[in-house]
C-alpha positions in Angstrom: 187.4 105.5 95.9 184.4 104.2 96.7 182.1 105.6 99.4 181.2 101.8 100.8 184.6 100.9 100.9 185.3 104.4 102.8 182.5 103.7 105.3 183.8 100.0 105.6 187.5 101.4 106.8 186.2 104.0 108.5 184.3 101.5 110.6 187.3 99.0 111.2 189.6 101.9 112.2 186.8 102.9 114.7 186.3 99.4 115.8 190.4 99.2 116.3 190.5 102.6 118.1 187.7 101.5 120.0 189.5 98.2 120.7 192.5 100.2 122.0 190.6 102.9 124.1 189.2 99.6 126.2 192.9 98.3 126.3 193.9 101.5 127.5 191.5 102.0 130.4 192.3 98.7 131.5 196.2 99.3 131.4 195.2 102.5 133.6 192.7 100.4 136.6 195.8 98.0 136.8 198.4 100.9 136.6 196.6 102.5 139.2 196.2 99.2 141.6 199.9 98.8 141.4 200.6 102.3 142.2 198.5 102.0 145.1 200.1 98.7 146.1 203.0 99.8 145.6 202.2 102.8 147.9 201.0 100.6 150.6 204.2 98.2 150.5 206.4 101.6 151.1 204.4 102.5 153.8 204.5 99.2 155.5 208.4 98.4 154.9 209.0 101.7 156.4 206.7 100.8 159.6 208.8 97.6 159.7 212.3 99.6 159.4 211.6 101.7 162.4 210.1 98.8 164.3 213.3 96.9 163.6 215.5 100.2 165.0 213.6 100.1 168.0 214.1 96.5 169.0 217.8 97.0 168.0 218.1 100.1 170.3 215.7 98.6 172.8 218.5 95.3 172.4 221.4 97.7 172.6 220.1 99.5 175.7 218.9 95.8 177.8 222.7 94.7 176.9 224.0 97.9 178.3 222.2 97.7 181.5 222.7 93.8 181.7 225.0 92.5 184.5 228.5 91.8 183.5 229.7 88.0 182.6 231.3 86.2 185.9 235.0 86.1 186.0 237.1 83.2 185.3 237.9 82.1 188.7 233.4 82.2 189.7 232.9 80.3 186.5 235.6 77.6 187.7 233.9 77.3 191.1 230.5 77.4 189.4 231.8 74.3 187.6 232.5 72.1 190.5 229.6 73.2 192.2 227.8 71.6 189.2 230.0 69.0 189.3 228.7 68.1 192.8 231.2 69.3 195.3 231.2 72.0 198.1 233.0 75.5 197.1 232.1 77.2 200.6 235.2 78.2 202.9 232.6 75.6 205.3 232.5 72.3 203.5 234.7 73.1 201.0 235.8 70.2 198.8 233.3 67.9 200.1 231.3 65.8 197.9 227.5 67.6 198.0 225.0 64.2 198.6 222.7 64.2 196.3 223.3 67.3 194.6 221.8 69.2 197.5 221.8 72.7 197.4 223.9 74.7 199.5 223.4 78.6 200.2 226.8 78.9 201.5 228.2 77.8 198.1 225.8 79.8 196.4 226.7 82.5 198.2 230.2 82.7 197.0 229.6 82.1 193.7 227.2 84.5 192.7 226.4 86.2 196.3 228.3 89.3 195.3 226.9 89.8 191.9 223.9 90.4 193.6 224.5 92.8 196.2 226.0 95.1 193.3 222.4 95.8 192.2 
């Protein structure tokens, strides 16, 4: 074999593992940015998990302590209140001019709810 022909592959072969040394390193920065990436997005989604139990509990707990629906028979008399007529034992069944208020109604649709607190 000759010795320029042996230099001349030596050097391509050096120039190739040269050429994949440089790809390598570069594999490893961008291995290494995803890792820590990666790290980062673990850290956050698990920051965003406990957040997420909290406002369910927190939910959970406001719905617990929240005052119970009105029964059927308020939610009737709430309706023709709205409707525009009296539901006090005072004017009851009169028409309510101009959708004035009345405290006496109010009072017995929702007075008692509020004196359980």
């Amino acid at each position: 074999m000759d010795k320029r022909a042996l230099f001349d592959q030596f050097h391509r072969m050096e120039s190739r593992v040269s050429s994949v040394g440089e790809d390598l390193r570069d594999i490893q920065t961008k291995l290494d940015q995803l890792i820590e990436e990666n790290t980062t997005l673990q850290i956050e989604n698990q920051h965003l998990r406990d957040r997420v139990d909290y406002l369910n509990k927190q939910i959970e707990a406001d719905a617990a302590n929240a005052e119970p629906e009105m029964s059927k028979s308020r939610l009737n008399l709430q309706k023709l209140y709205e409707d525009g007529f009296h539901v006090c034992n005072v004017y009851y069944g009169s028409r309510r001019l101009d959708d004035e208020s009345c405290v006496f109604c109010l009072d017995v649709i929702y007075g008692e709810r509020e004196s359980r607190n």
